[in-house]
Every structure is written in structure tokens, then in C-alpha cells.
N, C-alpha and C positions, 0 to 999 in steps of 0.2 A: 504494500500500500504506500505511495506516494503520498509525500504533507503536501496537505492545501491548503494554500494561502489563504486566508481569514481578514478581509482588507479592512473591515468595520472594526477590528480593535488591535489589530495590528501584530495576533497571533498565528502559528503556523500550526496544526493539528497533524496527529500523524499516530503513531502507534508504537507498543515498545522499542520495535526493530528499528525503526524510525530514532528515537531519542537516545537508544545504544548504536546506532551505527551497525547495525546486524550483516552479515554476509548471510544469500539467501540457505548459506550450507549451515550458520549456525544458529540462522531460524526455525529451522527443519530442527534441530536438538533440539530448543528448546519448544518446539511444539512436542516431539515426541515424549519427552519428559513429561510435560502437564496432559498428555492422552493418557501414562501407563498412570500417572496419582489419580486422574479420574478411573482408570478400570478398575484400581487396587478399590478405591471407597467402593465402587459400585456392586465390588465382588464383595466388600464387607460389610452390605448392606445391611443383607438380613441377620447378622450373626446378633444373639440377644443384646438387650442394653446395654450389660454390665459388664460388658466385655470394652475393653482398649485396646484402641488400634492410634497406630502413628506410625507416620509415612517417613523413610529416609532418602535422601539420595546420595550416590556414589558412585561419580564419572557417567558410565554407563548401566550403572544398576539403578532400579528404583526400589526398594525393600519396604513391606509394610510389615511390622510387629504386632502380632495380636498374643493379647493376655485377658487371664490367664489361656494357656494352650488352645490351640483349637483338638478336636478330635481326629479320630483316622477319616469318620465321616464328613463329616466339614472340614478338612482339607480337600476331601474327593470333590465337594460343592466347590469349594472355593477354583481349585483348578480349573473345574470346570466351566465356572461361570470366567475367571480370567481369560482361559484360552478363547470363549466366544466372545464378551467383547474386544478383546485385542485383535478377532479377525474382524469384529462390526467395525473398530473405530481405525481399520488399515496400520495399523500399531507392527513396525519392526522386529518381532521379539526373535532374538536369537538363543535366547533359554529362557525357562520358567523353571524353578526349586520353591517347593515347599520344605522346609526343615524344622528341628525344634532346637531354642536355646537349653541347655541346661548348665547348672553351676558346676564349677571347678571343682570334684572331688566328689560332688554329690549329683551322679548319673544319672540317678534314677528319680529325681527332684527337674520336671522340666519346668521351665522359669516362663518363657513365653515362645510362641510359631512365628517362625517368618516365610513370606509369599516375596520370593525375591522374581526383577522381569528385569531382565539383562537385555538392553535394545541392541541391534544392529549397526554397526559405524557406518 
């Protein structure tokens, strides 16, 4: 998107990419980036209440943490709901890992799930 000139107050409109100087290559990241946080919430829609989720990013990972754990069955939903919006929203994914945290020393104590989507470069 091109800024346009705004002559009545002497402002130029335009959009992130616009006001960072984007190249159209590291537009593209940063949209694929905010596609996989939308599919991660969207896949952690229905998980009950009282569950917490938060999103991380890293380079090319987008990682969501959910706590406490999810189960073997709600991990099979959640993949499964990731893998089809990531083909609705044309999402890159070059992997998807679901795993579980657990503490140091205490294996069999898991802490919280993560739904890692590893994009495409």
C-alpha cells in the first residue's frame, strides 16, 4: 500500500510497512507471523476457561504454551484444528510439534504443552 497524500492537514497515511520502510520480502514475515498467533488462539479457542495460553515468538517459530497441560486428546484437536486453519489462512508451515514442558529432575510432573509452527523462509 502506497501513503497518500492527505492535503487538508498536511498528513501522509500509509501502513506499518509504510512507516518501517518494509521490503515487500519482510512484509511477507511479518504477515506470516501474525497468520500463525491468529491460528494458535483460534486452535485455543475452545480449550476450557481456566486454562492459559500465551503466545511466543522465535525467528521463525511461533510457540503457544498452554497450562496446565493439555491432554493426548486435545493435543489431537488442537493439531488438528492448526493444521486446517494454517491451510485456510495459506500459512507456510514447515513443521508443527506439539510437546510437553516438564521440570528438571521431576519427569513425570509436566508443567505446561506447547503447539510450536515453525514457518517456511
Amino acid at each position: 500500500m502506497a501513503p497518500i497524500p492527505d492535503h487538508s492537514f498536511g498528513w501522509t497515511v500509509g501502513d506499518y510497512g509504510n512507516v518501517f520502510n518494509l521490503t515487500p520480502e519482510d512484509r511477507a514475515v511479518v504477515e506470516n507471523h501474525l497468520a500463525a498467533v491468529r491460528v494458535l488462539k483460534r486452535a485455543a479457542a475452545p480449550l476450557p476457561p481456566h486454562r492459559k495460553t500465551r503466545i511466543l515468538t522465535r525467528g521463525a517459530t511461533v510457540e503457544m504454551r498452554i497450562s496446565p497441560p493439555s491432554t493426548s486428546a486435545e493435543e489431537e484437536r488442537i493439531r488438528d484444528s492448526v493444521e486446517a486453519l494454517a491451510d485456510e489462512a495459506g500459512l507456510p508451515v514447515a513443521d508443527l510439534c506439539i510437546g510437553t514442558v516438564r521440570p528438571v529432575g521431576k519427569p513425570s510432573a509436566p508443567v505446561e504443552s506447547t503447539v510450536e509452527i515453525t514457518l517456511a523462509e
